[in-house]
Every structure is written in C-alpha cells, then in structure tokens.
C-alpha positions as CSV (number, residue, x, y, z in Angstrom):
1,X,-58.5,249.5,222.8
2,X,-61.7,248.1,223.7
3,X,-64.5,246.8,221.9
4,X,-67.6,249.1,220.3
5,X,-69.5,247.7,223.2
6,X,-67.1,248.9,225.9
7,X,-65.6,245.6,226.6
8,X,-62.4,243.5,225.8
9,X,-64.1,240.7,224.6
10,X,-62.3,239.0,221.3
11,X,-59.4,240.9,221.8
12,X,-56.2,238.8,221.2
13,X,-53.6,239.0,224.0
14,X,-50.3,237.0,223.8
15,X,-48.6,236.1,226.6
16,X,-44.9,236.2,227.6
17,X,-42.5,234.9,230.5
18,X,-38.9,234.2,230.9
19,X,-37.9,230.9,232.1
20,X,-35.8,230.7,235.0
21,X,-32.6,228.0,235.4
22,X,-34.5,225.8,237.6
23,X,-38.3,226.3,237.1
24,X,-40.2,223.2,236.7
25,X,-42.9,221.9,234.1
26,X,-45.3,222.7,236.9
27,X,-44.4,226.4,237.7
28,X,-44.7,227.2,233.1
29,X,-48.2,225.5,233.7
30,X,-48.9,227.7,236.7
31,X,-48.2,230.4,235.1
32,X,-50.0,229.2,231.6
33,X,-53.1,228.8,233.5
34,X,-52.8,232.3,235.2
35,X,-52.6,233.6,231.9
36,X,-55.9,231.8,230.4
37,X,-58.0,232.4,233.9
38,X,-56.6,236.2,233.8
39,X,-57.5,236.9,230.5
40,X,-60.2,234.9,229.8
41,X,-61.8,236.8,233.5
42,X,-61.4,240.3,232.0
43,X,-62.8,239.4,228.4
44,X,-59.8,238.7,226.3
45,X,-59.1,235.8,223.9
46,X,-55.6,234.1,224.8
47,X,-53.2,233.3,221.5
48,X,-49.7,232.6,221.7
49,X,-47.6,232.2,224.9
50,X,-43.4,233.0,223.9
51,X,-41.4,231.2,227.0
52,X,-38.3,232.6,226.7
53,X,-36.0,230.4,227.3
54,X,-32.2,231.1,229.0
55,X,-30.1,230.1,226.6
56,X,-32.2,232.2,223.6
57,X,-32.9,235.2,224.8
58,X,-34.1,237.5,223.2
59,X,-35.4,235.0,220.5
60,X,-39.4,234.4,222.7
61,X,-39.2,238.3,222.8
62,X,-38.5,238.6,218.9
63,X,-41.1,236.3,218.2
64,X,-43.5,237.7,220.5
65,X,-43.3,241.4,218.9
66,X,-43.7,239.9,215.5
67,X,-46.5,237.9,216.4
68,X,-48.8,240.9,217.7
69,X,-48.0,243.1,215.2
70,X,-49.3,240.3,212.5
71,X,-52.2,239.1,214.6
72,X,-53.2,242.8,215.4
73,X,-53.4,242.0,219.1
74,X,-54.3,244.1,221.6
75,X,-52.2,243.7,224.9
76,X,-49.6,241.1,226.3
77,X,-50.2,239.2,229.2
78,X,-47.2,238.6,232.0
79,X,-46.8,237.4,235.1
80,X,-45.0,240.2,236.9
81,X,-42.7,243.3,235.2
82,X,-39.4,240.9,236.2
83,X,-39.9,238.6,233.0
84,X,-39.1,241.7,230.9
85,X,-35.5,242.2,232.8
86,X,-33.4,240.0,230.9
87,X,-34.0,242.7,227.7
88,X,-33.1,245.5,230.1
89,X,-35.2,248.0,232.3
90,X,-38.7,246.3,232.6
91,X,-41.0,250.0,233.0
92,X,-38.9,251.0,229.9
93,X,-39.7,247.5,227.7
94,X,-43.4,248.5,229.3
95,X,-43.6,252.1,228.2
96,X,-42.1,250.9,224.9
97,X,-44.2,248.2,224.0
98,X,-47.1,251.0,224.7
99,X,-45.9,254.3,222.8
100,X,-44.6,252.3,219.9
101,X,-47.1,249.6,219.2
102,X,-49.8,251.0,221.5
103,X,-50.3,247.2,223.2
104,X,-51.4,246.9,226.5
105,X,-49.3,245.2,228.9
106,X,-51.2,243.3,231.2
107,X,-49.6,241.8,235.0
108,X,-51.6,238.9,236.5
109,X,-49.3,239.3,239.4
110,X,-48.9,242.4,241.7
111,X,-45.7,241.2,242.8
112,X,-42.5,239.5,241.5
C-alpha cells in the first residue's frame, strides 16, 4: 500500500510492543523513539503505540487490531517479531495480520 506517488508518505502506522517484567521507563522510550525515527525515515505518519502490558495481555493487542482497522492504517510498527510471542507463534501473528487485514508489519530491529 503506497501512495499514488510511489511513496509511504501519510500512511498511518501504529506501533506495538510487549512489556517485559523489568523494563524500565527508559527502555518504552527507546523503543518509542525507534518507532517515530523508523517511521517517520521511511515516510510514514506514526499514531497510536499499544504497550502491552504483562498482566493484560492480550488487551494492547485487542486494542491495536481495532484501532487500525478504524483508522484504516497501513502497517504496524515493532521492535523485533519477539513482542508478538506472548499471543503465540510470532511469523504466524505476522502472516495473519498480512492475509487478513492486509497491514504491513514493520521491524525496526533485525534482531531480538
């Protein structure tokens, strides 16, 4: 999905990770900020980050679906495949979140 001109730009991507038991207010803003300098690099328009949080899940990931199929966005934006694993196989939540709502999932790291 990419605009007439050939590029992403005003595409909405939401972004998504799963809190860890001990990960600190720095380490969500880390990873915020990846988000915003990922996206923002390759044309996109950042909305709504879902943390999902240890006690809730799958509540972020509930949220999250709902939230791009209202706002019509075009891809989510995570860290590393991992953050998907607490809802079961992450390449499966991948290829799902691509054949059934045709959203791009996008990885601002190459490693987990």
């Amino acid at each position: 999905m990419t605009a007439g001109n050939g590029t992403n730009e005003h595409q909405l991507v939401h972004g998504y990770y799963r809190e860890h038991l001990f990960m600190s207010a720095r380490e969500k803003a880390d990873i915020r900020a990846r988000f915003s300098t990922y996206t923002e690099q390759r044309g996109y328009q950042l909305g709504k980050i879902f943390e999902e949080k240890v006690e809730s899940v799958p509540a972020a990931f509930s949220e999250l679906v709902d939230a791009v199929v209202s706002d019509r966005a075009a891809a989510v934006v995570v860290p590393n495949l991992a953050h998907f694993a607490v809802l079961g196989n992450p390449v499966r939540i991948r290829e799902e979140l691509r054949s059934v709502l045709q959203l791009a999932v996008l990885v601002t790291d190459q490693h987990p």
